[in-house]
N, CA, C and O atoms as a GROMACS GRO file, in nm:
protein
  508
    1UNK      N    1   0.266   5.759   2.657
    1UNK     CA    2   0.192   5.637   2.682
    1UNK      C    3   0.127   5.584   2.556
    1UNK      O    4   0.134   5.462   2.537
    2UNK      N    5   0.054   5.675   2.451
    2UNK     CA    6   0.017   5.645   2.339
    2UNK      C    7   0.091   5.589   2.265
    2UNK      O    8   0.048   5.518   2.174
    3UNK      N    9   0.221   5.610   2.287
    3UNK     CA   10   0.301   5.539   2.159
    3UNK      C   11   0.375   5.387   2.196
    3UNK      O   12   0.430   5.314   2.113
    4UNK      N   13   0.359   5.354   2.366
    4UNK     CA   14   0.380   5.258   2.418
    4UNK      C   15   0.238   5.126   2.346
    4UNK      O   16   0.242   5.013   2.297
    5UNK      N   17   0.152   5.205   2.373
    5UNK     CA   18   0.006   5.117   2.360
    5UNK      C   19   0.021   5.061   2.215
    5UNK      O   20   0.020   4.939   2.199
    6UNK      N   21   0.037   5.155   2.097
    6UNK     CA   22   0.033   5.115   1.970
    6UNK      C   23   0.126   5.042   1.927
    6UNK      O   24   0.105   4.988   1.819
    7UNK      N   25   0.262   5.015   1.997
    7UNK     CA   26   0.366   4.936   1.943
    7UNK      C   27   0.320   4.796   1.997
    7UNK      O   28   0.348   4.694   1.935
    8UNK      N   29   0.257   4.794   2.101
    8UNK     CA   30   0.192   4.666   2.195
    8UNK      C   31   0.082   4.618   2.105
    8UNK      O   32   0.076   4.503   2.060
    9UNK      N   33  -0.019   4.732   2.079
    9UNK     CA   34  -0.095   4.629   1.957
    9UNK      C   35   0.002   4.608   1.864
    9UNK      O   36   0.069   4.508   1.890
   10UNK      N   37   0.042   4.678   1.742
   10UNK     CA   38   0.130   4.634   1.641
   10UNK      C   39   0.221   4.468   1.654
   10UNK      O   40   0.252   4.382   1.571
   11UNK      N   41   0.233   4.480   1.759
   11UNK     CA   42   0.337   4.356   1.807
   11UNK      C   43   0.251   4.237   1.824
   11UNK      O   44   0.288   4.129   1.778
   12UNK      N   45   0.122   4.253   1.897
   12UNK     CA   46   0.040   4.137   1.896
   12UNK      C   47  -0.066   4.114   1.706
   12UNK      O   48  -0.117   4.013   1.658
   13UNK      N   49  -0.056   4.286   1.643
   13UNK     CA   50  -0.098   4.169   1.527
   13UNK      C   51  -0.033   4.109   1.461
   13UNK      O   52  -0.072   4.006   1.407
   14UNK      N   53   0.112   4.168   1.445
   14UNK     CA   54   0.218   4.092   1.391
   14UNK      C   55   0.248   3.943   1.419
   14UNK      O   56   0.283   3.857   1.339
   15UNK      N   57   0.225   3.934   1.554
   15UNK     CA   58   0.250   3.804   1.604
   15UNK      C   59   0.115   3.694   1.564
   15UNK      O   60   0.144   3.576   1.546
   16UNK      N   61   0.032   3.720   1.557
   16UNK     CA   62  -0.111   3.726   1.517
   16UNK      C   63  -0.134   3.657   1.376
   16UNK      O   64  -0.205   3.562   1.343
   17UNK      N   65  -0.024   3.765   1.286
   17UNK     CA   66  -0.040   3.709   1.151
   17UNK      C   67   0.092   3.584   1.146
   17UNK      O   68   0.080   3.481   1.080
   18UNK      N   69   0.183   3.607   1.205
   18UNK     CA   70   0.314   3.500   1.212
   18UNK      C   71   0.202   3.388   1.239
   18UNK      O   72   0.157   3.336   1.137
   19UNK      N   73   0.166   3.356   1.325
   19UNK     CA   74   0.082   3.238   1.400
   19UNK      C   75   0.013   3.179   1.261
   19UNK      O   76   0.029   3.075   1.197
   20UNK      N   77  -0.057   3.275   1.247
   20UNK     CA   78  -0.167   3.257   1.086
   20UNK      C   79  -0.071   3.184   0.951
   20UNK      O   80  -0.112   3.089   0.884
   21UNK      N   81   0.026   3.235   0.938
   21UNK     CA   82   0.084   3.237   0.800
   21UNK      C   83   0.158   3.060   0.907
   21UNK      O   84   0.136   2.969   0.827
   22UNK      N   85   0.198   3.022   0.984
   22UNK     CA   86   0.293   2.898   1.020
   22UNK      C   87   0.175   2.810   1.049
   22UNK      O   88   0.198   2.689   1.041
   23UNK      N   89   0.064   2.843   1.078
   23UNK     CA   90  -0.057   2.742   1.070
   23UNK      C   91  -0.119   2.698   0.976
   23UNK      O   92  -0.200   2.606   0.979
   24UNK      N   93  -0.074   2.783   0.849
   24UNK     CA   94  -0.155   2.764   0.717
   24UNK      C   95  -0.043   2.657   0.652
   24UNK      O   96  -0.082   2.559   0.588
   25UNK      N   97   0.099   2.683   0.674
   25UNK     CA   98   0.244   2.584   0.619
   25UNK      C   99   0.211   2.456   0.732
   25UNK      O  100   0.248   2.340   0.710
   26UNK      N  101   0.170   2.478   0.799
   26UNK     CA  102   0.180   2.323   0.888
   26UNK      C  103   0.029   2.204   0.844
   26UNK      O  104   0.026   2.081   0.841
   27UNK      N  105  -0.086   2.313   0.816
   27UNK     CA  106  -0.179   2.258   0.730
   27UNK      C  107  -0.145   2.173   0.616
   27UNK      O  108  -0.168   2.053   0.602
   28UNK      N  109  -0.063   2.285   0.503
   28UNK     CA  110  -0.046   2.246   0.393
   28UNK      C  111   0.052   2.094   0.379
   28UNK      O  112   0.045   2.007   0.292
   29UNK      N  113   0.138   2.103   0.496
   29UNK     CA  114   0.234   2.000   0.500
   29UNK      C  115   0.163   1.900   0.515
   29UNK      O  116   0.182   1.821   0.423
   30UNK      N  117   0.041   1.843   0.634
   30UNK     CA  118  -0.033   1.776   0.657
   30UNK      C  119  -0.078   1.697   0.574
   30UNK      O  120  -0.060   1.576   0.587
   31UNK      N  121  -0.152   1.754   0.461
   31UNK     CA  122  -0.221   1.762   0.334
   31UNK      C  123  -0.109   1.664   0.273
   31UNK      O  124  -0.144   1.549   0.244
   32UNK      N  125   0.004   1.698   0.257
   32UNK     CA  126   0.098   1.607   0.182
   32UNK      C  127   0.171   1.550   0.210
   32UNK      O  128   0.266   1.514   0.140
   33UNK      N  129   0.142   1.514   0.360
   33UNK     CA  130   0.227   1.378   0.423
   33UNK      C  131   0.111   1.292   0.414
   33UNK      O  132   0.131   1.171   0.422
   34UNK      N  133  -0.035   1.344   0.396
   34UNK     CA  134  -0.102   1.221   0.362
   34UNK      C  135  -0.161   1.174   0.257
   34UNK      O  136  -0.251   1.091   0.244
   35UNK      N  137  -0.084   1.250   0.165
   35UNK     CA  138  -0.085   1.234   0.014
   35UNK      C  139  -0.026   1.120   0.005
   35UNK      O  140  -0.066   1.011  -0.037
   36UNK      N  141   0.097   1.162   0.060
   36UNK     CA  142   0.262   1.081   0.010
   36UNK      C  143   0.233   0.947   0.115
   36UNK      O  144   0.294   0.853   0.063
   37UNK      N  145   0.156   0.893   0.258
   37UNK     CA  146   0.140   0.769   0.255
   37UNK      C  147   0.008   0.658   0.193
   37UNK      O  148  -0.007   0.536   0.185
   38UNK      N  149  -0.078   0.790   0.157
   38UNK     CA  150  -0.200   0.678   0.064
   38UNK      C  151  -0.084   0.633  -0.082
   38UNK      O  152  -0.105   0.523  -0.132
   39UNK      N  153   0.023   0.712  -0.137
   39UNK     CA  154   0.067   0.682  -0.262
   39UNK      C  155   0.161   0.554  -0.229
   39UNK      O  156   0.181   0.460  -0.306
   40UNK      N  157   0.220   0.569  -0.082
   40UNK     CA  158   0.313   0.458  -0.047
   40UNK      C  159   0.246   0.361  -0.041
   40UNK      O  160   0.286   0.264  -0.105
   41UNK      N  161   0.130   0.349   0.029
   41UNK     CA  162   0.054   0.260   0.036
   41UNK      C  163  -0.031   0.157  -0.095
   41UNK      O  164  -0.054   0.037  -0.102
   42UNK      N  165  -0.055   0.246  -0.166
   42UNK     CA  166  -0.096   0.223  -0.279
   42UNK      C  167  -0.036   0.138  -0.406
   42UNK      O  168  -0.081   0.068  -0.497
   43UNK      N  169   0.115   0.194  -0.350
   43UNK     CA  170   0.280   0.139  -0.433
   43UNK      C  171   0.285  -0.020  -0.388
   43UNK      O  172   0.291  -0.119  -0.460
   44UNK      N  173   0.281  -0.006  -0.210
   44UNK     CA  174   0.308  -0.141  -0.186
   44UNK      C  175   0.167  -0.293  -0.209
   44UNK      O  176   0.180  -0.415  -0.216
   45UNK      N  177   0.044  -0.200  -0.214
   45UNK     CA  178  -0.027  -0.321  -0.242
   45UNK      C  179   0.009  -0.330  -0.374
   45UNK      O  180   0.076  -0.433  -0.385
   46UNK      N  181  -0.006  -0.262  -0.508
   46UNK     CA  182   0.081  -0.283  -0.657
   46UNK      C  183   0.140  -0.393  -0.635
   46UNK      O  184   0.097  -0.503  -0.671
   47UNK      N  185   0.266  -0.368  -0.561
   47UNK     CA  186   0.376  -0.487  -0.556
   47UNK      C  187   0.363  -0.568  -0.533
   47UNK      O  188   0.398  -0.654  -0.613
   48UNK      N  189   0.295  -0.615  -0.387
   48UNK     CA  190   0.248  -0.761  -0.368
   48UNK      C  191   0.113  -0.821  -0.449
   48UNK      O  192   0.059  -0.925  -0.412
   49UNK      N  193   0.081  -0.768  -0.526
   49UNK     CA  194  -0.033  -0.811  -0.652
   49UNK      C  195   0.090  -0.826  -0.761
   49UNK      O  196   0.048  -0.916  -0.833
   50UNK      N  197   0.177  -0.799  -0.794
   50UNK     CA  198   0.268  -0.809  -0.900
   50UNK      C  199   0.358  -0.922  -0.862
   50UNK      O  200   0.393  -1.011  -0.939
   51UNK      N  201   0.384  -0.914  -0.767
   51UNK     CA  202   0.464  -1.023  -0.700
   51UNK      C  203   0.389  -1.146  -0.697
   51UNK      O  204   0.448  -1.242  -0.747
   52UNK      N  205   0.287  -1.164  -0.656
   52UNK     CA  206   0.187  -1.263  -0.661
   52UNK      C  207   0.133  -1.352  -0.811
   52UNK      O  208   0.105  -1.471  -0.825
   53UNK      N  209   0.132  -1.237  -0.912
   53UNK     CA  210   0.098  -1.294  -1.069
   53UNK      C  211   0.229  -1.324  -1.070
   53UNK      O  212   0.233  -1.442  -1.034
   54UNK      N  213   0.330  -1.289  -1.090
   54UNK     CA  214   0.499  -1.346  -1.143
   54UNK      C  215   0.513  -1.455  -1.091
   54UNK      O  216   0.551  -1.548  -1.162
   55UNK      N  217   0.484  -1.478  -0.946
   55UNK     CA  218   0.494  -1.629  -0.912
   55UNK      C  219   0.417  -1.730  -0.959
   55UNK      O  220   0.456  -1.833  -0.905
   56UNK      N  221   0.332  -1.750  -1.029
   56UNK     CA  222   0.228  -1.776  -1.074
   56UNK      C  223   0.259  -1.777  -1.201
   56UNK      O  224   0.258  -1.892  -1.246
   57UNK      N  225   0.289  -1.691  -1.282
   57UNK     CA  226   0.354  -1.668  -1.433
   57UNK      C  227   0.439  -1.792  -1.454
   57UNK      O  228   0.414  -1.884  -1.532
   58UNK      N  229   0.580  -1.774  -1.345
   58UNK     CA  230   0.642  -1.903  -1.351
   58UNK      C  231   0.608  -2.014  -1.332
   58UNK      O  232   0.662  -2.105  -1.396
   59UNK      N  233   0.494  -2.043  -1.221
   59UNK     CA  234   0.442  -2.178  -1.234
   59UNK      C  235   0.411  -2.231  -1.358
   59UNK      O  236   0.458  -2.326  -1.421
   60UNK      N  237   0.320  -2.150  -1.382
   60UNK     CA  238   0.253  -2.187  -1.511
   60UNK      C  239   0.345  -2.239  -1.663
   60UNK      O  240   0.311  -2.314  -1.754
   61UNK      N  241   0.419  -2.194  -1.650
   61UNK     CA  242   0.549  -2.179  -1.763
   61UNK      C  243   0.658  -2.288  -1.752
   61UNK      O  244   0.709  -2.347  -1.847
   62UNK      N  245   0.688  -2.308  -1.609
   62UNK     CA  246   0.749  -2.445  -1.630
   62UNK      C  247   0.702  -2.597  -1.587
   62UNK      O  248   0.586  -2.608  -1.547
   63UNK      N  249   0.766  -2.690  -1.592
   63UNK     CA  250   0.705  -2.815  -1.607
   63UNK      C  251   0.693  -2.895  -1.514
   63UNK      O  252   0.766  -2.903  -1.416
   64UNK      N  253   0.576  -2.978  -1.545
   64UNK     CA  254   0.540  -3.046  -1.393
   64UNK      C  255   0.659  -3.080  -1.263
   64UNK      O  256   0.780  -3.096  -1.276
   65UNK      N  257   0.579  -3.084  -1.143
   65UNK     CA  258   0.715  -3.102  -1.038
   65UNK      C  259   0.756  -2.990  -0.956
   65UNK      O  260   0.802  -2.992  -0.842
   66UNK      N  261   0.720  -2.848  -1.064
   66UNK     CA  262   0.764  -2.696  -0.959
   66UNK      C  263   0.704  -2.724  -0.796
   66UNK      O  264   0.596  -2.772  -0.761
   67UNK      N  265   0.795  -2.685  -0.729
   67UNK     CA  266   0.739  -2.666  -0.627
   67UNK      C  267   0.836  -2.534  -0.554
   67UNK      O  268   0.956  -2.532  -0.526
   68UNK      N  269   0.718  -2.417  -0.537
   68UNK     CA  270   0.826  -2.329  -0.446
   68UNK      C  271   0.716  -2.283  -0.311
   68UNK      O  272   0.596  -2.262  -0.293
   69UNK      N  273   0.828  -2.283  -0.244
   69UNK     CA  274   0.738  -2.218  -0.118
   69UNK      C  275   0.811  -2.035  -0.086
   69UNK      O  276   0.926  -1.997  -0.105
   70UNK      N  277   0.734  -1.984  -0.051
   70UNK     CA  278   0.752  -1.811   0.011
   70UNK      C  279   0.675  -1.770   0.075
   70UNK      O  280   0.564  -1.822   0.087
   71UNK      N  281   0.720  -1.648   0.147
   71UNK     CA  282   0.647  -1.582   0.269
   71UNK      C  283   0.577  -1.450   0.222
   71UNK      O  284   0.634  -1.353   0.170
   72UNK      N  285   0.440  -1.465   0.250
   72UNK     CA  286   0.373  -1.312   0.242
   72UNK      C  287   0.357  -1.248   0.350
   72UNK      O  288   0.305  -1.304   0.447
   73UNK      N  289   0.397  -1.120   0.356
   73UNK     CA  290   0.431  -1.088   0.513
   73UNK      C  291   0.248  -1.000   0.527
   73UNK      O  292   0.165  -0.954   0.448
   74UNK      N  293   0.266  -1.024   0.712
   74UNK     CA  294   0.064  -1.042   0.786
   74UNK      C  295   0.083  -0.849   0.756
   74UNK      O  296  -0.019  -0.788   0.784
   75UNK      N  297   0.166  -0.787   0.719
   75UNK     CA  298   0.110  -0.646   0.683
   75UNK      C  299   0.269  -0.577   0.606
   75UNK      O  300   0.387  -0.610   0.617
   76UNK      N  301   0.179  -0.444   0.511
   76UNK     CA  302   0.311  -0.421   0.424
   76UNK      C  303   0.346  -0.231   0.484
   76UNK      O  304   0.308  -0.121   0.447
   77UNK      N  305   0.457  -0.294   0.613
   77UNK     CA  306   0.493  -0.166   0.645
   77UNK      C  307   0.384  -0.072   0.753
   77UNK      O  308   0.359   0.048   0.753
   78UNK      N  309   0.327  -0.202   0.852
   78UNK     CA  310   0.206  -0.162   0.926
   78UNK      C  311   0.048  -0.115   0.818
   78UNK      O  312  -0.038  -0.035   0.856
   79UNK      N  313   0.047  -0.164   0.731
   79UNK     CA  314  -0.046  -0.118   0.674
   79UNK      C  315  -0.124  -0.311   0.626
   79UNK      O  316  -0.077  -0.399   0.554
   80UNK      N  317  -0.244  -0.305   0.701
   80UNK     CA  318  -0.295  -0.429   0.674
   80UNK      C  319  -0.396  -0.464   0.530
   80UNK      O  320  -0.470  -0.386   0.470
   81UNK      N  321  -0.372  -0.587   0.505
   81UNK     CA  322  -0.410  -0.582   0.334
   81UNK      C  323  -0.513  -0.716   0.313
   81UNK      O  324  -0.485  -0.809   0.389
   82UNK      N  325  -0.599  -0.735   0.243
   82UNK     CA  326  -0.633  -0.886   0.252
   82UNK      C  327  -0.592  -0.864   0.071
   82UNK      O  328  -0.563  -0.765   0.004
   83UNK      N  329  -0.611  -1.030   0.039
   83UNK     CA  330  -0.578  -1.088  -0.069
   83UNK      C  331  -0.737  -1.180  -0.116
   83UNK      O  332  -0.810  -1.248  -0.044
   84UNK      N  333  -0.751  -1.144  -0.283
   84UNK     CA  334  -0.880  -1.202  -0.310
   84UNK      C  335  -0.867  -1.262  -0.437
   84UNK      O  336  -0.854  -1.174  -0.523
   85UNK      N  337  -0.864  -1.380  -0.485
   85UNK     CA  338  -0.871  -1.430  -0.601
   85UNK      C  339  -1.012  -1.511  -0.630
   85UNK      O  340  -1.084  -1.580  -0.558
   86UNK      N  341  -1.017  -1.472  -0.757
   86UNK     CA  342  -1.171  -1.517  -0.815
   86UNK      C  343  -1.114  -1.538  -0.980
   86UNK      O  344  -1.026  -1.477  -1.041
   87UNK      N  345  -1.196  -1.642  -1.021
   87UNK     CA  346  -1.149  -1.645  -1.166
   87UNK      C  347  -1.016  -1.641  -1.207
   87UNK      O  348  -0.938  -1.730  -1.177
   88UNK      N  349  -0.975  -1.515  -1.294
   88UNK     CA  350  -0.845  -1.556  -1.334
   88UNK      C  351  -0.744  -1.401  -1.264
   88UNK      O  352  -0.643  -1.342  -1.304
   89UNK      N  353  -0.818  -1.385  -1.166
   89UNK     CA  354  -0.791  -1.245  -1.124
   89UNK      C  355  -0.730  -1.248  -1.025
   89UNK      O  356  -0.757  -1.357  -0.975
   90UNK      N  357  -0.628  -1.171  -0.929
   90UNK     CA  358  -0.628  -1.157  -0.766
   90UNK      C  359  -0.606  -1.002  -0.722
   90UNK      O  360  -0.522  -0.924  -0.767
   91UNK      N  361  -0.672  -0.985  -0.655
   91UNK     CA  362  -0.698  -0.855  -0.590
   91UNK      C  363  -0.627  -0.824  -0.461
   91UNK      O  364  -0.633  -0.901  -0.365
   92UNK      N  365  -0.557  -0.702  -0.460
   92UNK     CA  366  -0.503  -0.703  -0.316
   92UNK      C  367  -0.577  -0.565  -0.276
   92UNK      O  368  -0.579  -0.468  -0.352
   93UNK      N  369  -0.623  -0.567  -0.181
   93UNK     CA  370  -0.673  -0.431  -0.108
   93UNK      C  371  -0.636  -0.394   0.017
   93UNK      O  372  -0.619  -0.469   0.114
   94UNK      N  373  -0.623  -0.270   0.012
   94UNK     CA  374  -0.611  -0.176   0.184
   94UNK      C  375  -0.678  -0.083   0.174
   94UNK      O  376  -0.755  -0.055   0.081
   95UNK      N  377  -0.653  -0.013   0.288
   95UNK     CA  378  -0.780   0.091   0.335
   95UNK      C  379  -0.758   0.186   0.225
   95UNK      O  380  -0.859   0.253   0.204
   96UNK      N  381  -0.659   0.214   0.147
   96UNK     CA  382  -0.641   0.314   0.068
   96UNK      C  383  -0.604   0.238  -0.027
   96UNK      O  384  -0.613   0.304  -0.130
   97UNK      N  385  -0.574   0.155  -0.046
   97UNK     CA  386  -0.499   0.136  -0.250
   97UNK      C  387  -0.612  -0.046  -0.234
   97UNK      O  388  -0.662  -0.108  -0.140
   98UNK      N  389  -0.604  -0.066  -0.390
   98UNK     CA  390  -0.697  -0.170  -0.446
   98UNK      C  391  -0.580  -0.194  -0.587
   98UNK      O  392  -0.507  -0.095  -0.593
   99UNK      N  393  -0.560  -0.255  -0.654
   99UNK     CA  394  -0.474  -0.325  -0.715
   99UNK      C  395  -0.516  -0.445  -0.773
   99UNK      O  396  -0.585  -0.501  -0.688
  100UNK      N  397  -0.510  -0.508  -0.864
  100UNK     CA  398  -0.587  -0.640  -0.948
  100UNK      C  399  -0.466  -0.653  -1.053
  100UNK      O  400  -0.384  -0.574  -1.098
  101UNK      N  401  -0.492  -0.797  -1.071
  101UNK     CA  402  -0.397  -0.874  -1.172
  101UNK      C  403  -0.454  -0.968  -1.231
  101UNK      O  404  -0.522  -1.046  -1.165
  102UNK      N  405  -0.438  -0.988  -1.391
  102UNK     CA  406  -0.475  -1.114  -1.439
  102UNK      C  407  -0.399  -1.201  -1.395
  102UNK      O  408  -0.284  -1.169  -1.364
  103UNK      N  409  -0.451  -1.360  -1.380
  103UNK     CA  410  -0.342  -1.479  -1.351
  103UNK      C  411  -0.350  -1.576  -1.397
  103UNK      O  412  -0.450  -1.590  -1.466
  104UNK      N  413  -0.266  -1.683  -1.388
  104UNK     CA  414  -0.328  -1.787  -1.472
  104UNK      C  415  -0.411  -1.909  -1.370
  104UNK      O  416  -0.405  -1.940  -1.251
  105UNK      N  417  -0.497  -1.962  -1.501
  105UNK     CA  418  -0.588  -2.031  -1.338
  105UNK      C  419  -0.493  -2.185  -1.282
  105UNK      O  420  -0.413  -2.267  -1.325
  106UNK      N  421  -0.605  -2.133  -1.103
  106UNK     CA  422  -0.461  -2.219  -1.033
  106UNK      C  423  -0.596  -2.237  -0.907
  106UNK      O  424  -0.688  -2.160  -0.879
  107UNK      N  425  -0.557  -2.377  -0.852
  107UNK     CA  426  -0.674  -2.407  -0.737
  107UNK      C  427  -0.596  -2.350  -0.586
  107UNK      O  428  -0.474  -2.341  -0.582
  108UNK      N  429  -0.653  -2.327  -0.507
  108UNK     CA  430  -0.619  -2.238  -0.416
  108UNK      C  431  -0.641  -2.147  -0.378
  108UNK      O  432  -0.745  -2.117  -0.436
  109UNK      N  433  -0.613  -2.056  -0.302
  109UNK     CA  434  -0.598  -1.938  -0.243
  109UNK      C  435  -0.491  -1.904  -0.148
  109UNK      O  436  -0.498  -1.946  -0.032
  110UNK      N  437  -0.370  -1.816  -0.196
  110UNK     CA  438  -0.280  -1.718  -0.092
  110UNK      C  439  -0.325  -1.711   0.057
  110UNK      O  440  -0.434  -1.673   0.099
  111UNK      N  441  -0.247  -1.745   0.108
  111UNK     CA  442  -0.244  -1.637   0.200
  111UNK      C  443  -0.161  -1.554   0.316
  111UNK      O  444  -0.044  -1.540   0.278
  112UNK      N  445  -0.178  -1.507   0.415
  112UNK     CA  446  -0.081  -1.422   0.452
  112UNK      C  447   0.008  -1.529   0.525
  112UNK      O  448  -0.032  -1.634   0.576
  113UNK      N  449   0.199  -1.460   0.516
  113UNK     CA  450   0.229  -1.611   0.588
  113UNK      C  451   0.306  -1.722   0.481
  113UNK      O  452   0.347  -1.687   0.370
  114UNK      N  453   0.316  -1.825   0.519
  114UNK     CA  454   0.405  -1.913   0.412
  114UNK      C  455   0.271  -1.935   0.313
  114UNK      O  456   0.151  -1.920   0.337
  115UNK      N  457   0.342  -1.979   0.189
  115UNK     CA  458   0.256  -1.993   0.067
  115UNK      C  459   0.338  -2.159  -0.032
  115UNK      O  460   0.456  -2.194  -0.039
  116UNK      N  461   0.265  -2.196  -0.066
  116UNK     CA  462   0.322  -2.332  -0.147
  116UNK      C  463   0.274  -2.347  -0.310
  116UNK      O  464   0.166  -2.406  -0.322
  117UNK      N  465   0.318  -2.318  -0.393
  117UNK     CA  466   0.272  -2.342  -0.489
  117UNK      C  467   0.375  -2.482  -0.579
  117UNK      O  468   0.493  -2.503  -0.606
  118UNK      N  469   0.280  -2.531  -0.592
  118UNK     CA  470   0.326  -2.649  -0.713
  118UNK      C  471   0.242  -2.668  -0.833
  118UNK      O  472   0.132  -2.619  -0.857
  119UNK      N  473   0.322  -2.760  -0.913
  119UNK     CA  474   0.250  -2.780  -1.053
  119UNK      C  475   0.247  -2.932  -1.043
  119UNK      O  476   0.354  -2.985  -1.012
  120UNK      N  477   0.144  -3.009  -1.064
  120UNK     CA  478   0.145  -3.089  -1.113
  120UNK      C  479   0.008  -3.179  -1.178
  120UNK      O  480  -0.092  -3.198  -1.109
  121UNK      N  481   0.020  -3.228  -1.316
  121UNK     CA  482  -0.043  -3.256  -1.407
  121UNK      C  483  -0.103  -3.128  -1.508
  121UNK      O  484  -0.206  -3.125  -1.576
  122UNK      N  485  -0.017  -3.045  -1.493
  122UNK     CA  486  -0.054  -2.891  -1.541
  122UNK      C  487  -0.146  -2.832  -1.450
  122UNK      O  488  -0.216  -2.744  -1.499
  123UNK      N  489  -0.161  -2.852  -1.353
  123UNK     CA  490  -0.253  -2.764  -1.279
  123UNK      C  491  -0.192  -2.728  -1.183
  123UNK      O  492  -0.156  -2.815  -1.104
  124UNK      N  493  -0.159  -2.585  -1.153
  124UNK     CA  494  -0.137  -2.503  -1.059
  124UNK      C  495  -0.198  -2.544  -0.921
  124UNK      O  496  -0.320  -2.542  -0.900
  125UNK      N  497  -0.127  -2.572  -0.853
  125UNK     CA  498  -0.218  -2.584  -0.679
  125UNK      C  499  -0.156  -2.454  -0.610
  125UNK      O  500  -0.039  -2.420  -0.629
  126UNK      N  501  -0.252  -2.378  -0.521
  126UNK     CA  502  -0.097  -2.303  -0.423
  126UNK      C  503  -0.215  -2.369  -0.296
  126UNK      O  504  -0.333  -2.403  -0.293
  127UNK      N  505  -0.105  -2.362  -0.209
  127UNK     CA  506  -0.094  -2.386  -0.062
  127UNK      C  507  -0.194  -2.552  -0.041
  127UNK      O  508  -0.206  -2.603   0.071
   0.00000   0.00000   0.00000
């Protein structure tokens, strides 16, 4: 009977430490799936702040008359963002990433959704 009993514990600490050691890998994974979407996240506000000065770059650069229109989409990949321009700057933020760009100055403000930018008399208008 004694040697029944001790294989029964043995078996439950074994199982005991299995549990331990696959709870500590399912932790760790955790940890870096939410690494890897603050960095995604972080990537995509970048882009639409980069995307935003380039359009803008080109206004500025060519000659009266530009007129382009494009769509900023109301979130990037379920992740919601606002857009902030002040001075010669525009800022895109989310709950996790913040992002800024110099720009050139332009009357207006972005926003989510269709966008209009034109040039005329050298001055940048958007929307």
């Amino acid at each position: 009977m004694n040697s029944k009993s001790q294989i029964n514990v043995e078996f439950f600490i074994l199982m005991g430490l299995v549990f331990l050691v696959a709870l500590s890998f399912e932790l760790a994974s955790l940890d870096q799936l939410n690494d890897f979407r603050a960095q995604k996240e972080s990537e995509a506000v970048k882009d639409i702040a980069l995307k935003l000065q380039k359009e803008l770059l080109i206004a500025a650069a060519v000659e009266d008359g530009y007129v382009r229109i494009f769509e900023m989409p109301n979130k990037l990949d379920s992740i919601n963002y606002s857009l902030i321009m002040q001075n010669s700057t525009i800022a895109v933020q989310s709950k996790n990433g913040y992002y800024f760009v110099a720009i050139p100055q332009a009357i207006g403000n972005f926003t989510k959704g269709t966008n209009k930018i034109n040039k005329t008399g050298g001055v940048i208008h958007i929307n």
